[in-house]
ChimeraX commands (.cxc) that place a marker at each C-alpha (Angstrom):
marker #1 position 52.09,-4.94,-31.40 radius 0.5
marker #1 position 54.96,-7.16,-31.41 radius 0.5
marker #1 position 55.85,-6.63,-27.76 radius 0.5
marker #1 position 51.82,-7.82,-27.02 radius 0.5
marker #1 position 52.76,-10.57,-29.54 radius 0.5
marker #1 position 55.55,-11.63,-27.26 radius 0.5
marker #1 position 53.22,-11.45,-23.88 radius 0.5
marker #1 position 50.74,-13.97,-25.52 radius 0.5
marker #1 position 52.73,-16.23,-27.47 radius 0.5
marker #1 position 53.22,-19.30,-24.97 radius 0.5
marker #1 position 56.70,-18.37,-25.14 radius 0.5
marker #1 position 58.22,-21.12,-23.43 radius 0.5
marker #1 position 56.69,-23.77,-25.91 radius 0.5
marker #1 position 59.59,-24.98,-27.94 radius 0.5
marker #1 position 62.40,-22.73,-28.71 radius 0.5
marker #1 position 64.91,-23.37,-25.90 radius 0.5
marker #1 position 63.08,-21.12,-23.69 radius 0.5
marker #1 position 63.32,-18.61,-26.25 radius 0.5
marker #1 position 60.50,-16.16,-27.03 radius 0.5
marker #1 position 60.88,-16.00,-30.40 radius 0.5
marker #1 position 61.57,-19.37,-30.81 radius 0.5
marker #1 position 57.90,-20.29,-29.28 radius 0.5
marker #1 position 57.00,-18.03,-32.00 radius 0.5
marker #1 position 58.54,-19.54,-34.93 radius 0.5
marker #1 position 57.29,-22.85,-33.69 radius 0.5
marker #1 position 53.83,-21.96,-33.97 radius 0.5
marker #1 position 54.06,-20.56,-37.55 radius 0.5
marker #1 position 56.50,-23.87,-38.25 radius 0.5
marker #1 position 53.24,-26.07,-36.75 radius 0.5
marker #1 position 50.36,-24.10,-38.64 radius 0.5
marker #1 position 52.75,-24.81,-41.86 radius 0.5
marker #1 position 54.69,-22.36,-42.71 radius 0.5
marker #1 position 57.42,-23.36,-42.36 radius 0.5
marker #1 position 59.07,-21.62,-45.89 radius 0.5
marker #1 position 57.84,-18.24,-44.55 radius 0.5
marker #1 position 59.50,-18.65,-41.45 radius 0.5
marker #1 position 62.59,-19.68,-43.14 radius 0.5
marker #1 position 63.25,-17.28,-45.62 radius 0.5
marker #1 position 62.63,-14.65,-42.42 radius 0.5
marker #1 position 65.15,-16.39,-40.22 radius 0.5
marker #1 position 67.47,-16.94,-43.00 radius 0.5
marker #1 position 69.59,-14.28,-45.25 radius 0.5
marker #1 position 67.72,-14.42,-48.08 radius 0.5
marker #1 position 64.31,-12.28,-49.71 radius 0.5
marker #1 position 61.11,-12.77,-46.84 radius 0.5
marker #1 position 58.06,-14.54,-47.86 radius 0.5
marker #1 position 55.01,-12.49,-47.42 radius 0.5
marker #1 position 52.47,-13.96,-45.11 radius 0.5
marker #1 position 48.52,-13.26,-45.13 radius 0.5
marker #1 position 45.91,-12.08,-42.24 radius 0.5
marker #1 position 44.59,-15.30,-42.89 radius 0.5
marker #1 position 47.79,-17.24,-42.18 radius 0.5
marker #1 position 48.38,-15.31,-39.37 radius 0.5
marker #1 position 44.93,-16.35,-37.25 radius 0.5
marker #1 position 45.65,-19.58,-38.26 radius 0.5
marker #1 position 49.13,-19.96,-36.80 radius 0.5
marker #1 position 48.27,-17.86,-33.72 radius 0.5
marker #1 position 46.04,-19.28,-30.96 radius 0.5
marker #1 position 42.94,-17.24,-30.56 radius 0.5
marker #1 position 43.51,-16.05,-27.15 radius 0.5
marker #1 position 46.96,-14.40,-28.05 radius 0.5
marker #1 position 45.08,-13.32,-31.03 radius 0.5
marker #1 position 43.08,-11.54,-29.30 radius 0.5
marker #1 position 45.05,-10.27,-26.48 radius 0.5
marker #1 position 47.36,-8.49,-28.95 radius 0.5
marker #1 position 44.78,-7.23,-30.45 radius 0.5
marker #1 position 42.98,-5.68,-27.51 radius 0.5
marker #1 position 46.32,-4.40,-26.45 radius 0.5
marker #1 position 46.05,-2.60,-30.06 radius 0.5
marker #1 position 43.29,-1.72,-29.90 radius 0.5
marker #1 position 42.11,-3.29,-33.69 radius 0.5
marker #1 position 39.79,-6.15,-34.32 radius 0.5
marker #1 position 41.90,-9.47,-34.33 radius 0.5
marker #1 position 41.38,-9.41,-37.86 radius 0.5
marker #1 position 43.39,-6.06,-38.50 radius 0.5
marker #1 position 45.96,-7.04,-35.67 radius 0.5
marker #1 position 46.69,-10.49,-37.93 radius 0.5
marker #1 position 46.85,-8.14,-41.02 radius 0.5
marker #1 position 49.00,-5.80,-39.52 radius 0.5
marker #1 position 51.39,-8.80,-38.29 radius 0.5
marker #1 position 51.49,-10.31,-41.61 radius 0.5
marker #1 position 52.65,-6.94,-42.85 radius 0.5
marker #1 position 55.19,-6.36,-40.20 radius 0.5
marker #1 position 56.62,-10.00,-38.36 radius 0.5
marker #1 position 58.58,-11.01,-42.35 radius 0.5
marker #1 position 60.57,-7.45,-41.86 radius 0.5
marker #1 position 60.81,-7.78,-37.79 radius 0.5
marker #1 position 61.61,-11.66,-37.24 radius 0.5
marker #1 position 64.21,-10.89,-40.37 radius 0.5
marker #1 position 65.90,-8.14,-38.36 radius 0.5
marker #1 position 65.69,-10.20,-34.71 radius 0.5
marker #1 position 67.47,-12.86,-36.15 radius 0.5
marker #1 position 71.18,-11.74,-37.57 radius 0.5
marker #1 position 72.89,-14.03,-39.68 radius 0.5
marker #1 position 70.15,-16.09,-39.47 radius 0.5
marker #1 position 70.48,-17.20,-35.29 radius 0.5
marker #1 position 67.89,-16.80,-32.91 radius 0.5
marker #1 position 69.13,-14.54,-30.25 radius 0.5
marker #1 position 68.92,-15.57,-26.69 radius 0.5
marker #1 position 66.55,-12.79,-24.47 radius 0.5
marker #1 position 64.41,-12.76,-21.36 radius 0.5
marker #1 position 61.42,-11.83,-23.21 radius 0.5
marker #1 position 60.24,-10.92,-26.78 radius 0.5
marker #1 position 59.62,-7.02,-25.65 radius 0.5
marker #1 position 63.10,-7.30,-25.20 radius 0.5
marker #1 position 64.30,-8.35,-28.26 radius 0.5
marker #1 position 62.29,-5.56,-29.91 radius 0.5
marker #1 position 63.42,-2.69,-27.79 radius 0.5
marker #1 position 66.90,-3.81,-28.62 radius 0.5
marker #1 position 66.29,-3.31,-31.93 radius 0.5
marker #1 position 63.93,-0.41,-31.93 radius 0.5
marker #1 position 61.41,-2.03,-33.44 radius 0.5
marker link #1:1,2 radius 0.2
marker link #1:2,3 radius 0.2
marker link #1:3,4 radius 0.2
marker link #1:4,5 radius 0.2
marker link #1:5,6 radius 0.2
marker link #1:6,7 radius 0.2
marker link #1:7,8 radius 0.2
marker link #1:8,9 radius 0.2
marker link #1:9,10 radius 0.2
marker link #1:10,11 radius 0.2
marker link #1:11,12 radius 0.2
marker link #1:12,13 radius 0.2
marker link #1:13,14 radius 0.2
marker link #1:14,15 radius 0.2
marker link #1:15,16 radius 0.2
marker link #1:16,17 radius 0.2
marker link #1:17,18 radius 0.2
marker link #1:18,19 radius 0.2
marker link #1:19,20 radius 0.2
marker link #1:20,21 radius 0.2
marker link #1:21,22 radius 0.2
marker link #1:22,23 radius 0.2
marker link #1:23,24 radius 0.2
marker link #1:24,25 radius 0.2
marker link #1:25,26 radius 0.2
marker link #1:26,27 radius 0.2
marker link #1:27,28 radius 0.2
marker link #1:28,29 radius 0.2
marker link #1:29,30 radius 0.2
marker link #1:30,31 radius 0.2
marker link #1:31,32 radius 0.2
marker link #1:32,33 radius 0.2
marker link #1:33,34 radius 0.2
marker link #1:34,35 radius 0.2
marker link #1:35,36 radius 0.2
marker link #1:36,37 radius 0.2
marker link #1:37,38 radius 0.2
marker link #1:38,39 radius 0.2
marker link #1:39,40 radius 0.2
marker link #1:40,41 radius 0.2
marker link #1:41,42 radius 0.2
marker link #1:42,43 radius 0.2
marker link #1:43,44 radius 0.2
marker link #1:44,45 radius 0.2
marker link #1:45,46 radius 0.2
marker link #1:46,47 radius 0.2
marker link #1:47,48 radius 0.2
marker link #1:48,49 radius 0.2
marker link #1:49,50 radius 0.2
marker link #1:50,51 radius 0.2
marker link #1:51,52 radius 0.2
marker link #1:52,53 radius 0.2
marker link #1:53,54 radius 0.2
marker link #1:54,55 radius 0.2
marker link #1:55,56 radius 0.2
marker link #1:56,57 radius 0.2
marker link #1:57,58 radius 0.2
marker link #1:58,59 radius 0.2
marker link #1:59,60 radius 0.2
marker link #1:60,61 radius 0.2
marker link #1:61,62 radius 0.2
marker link #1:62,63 radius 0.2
marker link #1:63,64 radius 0.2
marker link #1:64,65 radius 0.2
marker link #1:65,66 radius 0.2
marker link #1:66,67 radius 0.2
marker link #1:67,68 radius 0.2
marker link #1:68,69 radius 0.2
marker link #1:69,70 radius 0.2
marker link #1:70,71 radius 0.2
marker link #1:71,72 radius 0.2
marker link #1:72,73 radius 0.2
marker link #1:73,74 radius 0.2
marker link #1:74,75 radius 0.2
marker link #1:75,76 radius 0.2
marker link #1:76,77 radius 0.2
marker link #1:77,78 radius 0.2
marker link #1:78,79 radius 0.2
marker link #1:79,80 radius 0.2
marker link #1:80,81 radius 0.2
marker link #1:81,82 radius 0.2
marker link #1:82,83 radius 0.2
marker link #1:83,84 radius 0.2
marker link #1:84,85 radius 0.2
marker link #1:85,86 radius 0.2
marker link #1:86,87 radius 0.2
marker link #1:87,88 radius 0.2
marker link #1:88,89 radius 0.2
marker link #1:89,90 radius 0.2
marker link #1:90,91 radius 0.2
marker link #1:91,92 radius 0.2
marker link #1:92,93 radius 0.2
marker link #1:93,94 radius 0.2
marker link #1:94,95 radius 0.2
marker link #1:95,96 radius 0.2
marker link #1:96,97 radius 0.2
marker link #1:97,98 radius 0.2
marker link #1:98,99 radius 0.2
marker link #1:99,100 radius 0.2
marker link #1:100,101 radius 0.2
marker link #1:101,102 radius 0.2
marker link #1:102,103 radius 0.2
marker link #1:103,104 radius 0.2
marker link #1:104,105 radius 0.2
marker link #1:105,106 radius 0.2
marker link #1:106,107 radius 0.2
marker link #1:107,108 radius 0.2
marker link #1:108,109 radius 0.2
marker link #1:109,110 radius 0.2
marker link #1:110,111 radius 0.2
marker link #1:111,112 radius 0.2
view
């Protein structure tokens, strides 16, 4: 889901260029900004909701990851608030966003 995340993001809005970076800017612009933090960072992650999720996502890549899912947008936004905290968290070591081609690639390099 993450990789369909990553093919629907906008990924070269903000971030350097950076896929996950486009990412993170969308969550920092829909306001949650702590959340996004405390994944980044070294400390405990913030938990996130479905609801938060829709909101910070644009409905068309909402909906595209979804479909590529095969869920309802609704259980593809639950599903990422359950599993982006734990996946940003291990994309971003000692708290730096790594520099990829793509956000697929980021996850297969860490098996996610």
């Amino acid at each position: 889901m993450l990789g369909a995340l990553g093919s629907g993001s906008g990924s070269g809005s903000g971030g350097g260029g950076n896929p996950l970076g486009g990412l993170l800017d969308m969550l920092t612009k829909s306001g949650l900004v702590d959340q996004k933090d405390s994944w980044v960072g070294t400390g405990q992650n913030q938990s996130v909701t479905g609801a938060q999720i829709q909101q910070a996502l644009p409905d068309e890549t909402l909906r595209k990851v979804a479909e590529q899912a095969g869920v309802t947008p609704e259980e593809a936004a639950s599903d990422l608030a359950r599993t982006l905290p734990q996946a940003v968290d291990k994309l971003t070591p000692e708290g730096q966003l790594p520099q990829a081609a793509s956000l697929e690639e980021l996850v297969r390099r860490q098996s996610l």
